[in-house]
Every structure is written in structure tokens, then in C-alpha cells.
C-alpha positions as CSV (number, residue, x, y, z in Angstrom):
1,X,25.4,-39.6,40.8
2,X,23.1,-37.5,38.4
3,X,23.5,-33.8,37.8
4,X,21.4,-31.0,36.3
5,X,21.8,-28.0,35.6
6,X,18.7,-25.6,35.1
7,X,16.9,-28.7,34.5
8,X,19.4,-29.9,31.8
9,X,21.5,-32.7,32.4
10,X,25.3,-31.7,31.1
11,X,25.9,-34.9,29.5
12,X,24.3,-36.3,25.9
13,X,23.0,-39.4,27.4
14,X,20.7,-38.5,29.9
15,X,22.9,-36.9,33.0
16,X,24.8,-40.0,34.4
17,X,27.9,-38.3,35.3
18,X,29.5,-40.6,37.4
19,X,29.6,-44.4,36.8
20,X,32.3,-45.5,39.1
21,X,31.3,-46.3,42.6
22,X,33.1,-43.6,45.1
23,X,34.7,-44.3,48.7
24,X,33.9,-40.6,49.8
25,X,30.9,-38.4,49.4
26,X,32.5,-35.3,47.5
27,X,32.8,-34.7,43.7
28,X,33.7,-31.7,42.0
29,X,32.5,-30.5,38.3
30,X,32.1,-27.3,36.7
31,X,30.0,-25.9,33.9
32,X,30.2,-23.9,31.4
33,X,28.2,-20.9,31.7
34,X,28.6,-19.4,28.6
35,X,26.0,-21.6,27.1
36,X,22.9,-19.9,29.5
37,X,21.7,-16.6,29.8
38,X,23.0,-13.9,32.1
39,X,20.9,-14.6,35.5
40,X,19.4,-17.3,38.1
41,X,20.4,-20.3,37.4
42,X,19.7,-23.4,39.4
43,X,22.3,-26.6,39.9
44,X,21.0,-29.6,41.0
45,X,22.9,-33.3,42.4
46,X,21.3,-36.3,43.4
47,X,23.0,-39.6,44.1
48,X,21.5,-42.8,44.5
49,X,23.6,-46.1,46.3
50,X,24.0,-49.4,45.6
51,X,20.6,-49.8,48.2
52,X,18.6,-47.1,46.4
53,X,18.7,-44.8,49.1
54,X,18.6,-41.6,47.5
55,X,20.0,-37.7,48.2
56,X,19.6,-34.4,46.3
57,X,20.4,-31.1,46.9
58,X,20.5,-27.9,44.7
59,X,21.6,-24.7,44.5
60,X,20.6,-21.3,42.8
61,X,23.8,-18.8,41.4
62,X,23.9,-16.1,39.2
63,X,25.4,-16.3,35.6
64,X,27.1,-13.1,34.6
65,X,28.3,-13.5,30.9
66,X,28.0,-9.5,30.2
67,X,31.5,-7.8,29.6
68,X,31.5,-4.5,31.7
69,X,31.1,-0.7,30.1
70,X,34.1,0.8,29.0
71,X,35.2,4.3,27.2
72,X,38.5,5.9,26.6
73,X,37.9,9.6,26.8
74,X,41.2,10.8,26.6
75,X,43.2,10.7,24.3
76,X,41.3,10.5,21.1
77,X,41.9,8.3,18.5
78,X,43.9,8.9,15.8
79,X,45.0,12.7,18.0
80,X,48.4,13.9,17.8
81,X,50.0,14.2,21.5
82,X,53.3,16.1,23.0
83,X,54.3,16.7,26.2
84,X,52.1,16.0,29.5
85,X,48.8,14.2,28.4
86,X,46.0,13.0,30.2
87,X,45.0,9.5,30.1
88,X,41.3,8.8,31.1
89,X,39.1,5.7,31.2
90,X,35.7,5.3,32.7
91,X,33.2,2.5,33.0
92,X,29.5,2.8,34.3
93,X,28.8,-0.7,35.0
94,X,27.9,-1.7,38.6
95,X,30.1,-4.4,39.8
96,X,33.8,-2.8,38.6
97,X,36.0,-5.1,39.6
98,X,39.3,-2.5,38.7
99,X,40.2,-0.2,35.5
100,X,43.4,0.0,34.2
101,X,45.0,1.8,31.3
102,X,48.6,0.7,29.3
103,X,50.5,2.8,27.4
104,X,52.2,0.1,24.4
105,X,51.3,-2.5,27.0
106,X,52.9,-1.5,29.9
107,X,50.3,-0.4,32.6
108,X,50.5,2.8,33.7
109,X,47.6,2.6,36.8
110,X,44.4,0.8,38.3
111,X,41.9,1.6,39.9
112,X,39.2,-0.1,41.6
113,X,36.8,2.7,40.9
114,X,35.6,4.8,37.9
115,X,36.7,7.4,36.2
116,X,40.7,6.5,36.1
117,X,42.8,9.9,35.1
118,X,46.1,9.7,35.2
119,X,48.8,11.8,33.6
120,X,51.4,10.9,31.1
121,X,54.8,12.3,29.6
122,X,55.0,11.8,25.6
123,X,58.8,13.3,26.0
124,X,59.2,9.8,27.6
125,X,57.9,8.0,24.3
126,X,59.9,8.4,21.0
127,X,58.4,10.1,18.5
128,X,55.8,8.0,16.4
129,X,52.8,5.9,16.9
130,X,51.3,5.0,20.5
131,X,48.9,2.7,22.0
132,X,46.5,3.5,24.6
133,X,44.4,1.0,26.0
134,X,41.8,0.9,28.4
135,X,40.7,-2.5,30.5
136,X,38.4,-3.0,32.3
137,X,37.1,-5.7,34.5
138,X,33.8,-6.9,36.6
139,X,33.4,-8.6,39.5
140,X,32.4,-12.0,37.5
141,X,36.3,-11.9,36.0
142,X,34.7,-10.5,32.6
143,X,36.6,-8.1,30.9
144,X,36.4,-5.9,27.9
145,X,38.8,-3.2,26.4
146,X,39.0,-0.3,24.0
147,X,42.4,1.3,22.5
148,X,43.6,4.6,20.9
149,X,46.3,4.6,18.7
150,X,47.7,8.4,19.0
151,X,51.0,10.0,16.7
152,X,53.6,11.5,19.6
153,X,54.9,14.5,18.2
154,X,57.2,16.3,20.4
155,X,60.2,17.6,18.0
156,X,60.1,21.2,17.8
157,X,62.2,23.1,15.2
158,X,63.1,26.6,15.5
159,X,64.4,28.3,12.9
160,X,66.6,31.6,13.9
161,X,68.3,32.9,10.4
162,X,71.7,33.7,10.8
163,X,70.8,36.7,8.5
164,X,68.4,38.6,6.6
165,X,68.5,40.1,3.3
166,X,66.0,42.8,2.8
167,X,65.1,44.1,-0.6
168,X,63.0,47.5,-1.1
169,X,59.8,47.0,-3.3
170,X,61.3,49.0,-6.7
171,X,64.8,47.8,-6.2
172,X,67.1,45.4,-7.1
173,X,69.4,46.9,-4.0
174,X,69.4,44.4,-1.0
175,X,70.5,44.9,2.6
176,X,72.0,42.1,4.3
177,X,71.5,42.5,8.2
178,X,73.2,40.1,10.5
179,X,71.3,38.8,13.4
């Protein structure tokens, strides 16, 4: 059996890819697509038996190498985050298979359509750094991804004094009020 594939045969010494006689008329291969250009591409068999009768038959696909459109709009690199935040991904490309963003690697939602907005509680997340990541996938299994590390900042201090000294402006007298 000989293959081709755009013309090209897959193996170094001229495209005899099967030297052993078969008992059945199936074979299966695969190529390696990442070695043509996205776009037609045609894949040829022909096999020849041991009386020289010969068969062929080809087919056309599409090769699809291009990793999909991706942009995390919220939230921005290097921000500083607390409390309810939005997380939101988008991707332009035409054949989406799904988005889906993680939070320190642990999904938080897909979707199989563009934008993805979802909300997220920092008060969940100890204070410090956070990942955000953004994935996104085509229909061809290509993927691609973008991330935004973020600083989760939700302690608050308040400071109530206990008291307050006051001191007039030409004085050395203070007040002392208790609060």
C-alpha cells in the first residue's frame, strides 16, 4: 500500500508504508499536521496486489493549526481585588469550541460562547497573590490561554481611638476626651 499526503509520501524512502501482505482491506495511519499549513489538504491511498490490480482513493480535509483568540478583560493584571469581582474572558475566533476561566486552577465556568462573565468572591481567597486564567478552545481541539496574576486584599483596619488628647495652638494645656 502506498500513501501520500498532499503529494508527499510520509515516509523517507519513497511512501511504501506497508510491506507486509494484509488478510483484510482496512489500515489505519495518522499524520501529523503540524508540519503543513493551515487549509486544504489532500490524502491520498493506493494499493496494488500480488496480481497488480491496482486501487486508489483520496480525500480532501482541512488542517487547522491556528490557536483561537483569547483576552482576559477583567481583572487586570498585576490589579489589587477585594470583595465581589468580575471575571471576564472573550474570544473572537469563529469556530469556539468553549471558554473557560480558573481561579488558581480550579475552574470557575465554561461556556460554549463568547464573552464568559462570571462573578467571584475574593473574601473566599486568603489574602495574597491570585491567578486568573483564561482558556480557550476551537473546534479543531487547539487551545490557547492568557493569565492575570492579581494581589487579594480584603483586610480592612479601622482604627477607633479609645481617646483623644487635644492641645490648643499657644498651650502646653491638653484635654483628654474619652470616646
Amino acid at each position: 500500500m502506498t500513501m501520500s499526503v498532499a503529494g508527499i509520501a510520509p515516509t523517507t524512502d519513497g511512501s511504501i508504508v506497508y510491506l507486509t501482505p494484509v488478510a483484510f482491506d482496512s489500515r489505519v495511519g495518522a499524520e501529523e499536521t503540524t508540519r503543513w499549513p493551515d487549509g486544504p489538504l489532500l490524502l491520498s491511498a493506493r494499493a496494488v496486489d500480488s496480481a497488480g490490480n491496482v486501487a486508489s482513493t483520496a480525500v480532501e480535509v482541512n488542517v487547522d493549526n491556528t490557536a483561537p483568540t483569547k483576552a482576559l478583560l477583567s481583572p487586570l493584571d498585576g490589579a489589587i481585588v477585594s470583595g465581589a469581582i468580575a471575571l471576564v474572558g472573550k474570544s473572537d475566533s469563529t469556530d469556539l469550541a468553549h471558554l473557560e476561566i480558573f481561579v488558581d486552577g480550579v475552574s470557575q465556568g465554561v461556556s460554549p460562547s463568547s464573552p464568559l462573565s462570571l462573578a467571584y468572591d475574593t473574601t473566599l481567597h486568603a489574602d495574597g497573590p491570585m491567578t486568573v486564567t483564561l482558556v480557550v478552545a476551537d473546534l479543531a481541539g487547539n487551545t490557547s490561554s492568557s493569565s492575570a496574576i492579581v494581589t487579594v486584599n480584603n483586610v480592612t483596619m479601622v482604627l477607633t481611638p479609645a481617646s483623644i488628647n487635644l492641645k490648643q495652638k499657644s498651650k502646653e494645656n491638653f484635654v483628654t476626651a474619652r470616646v
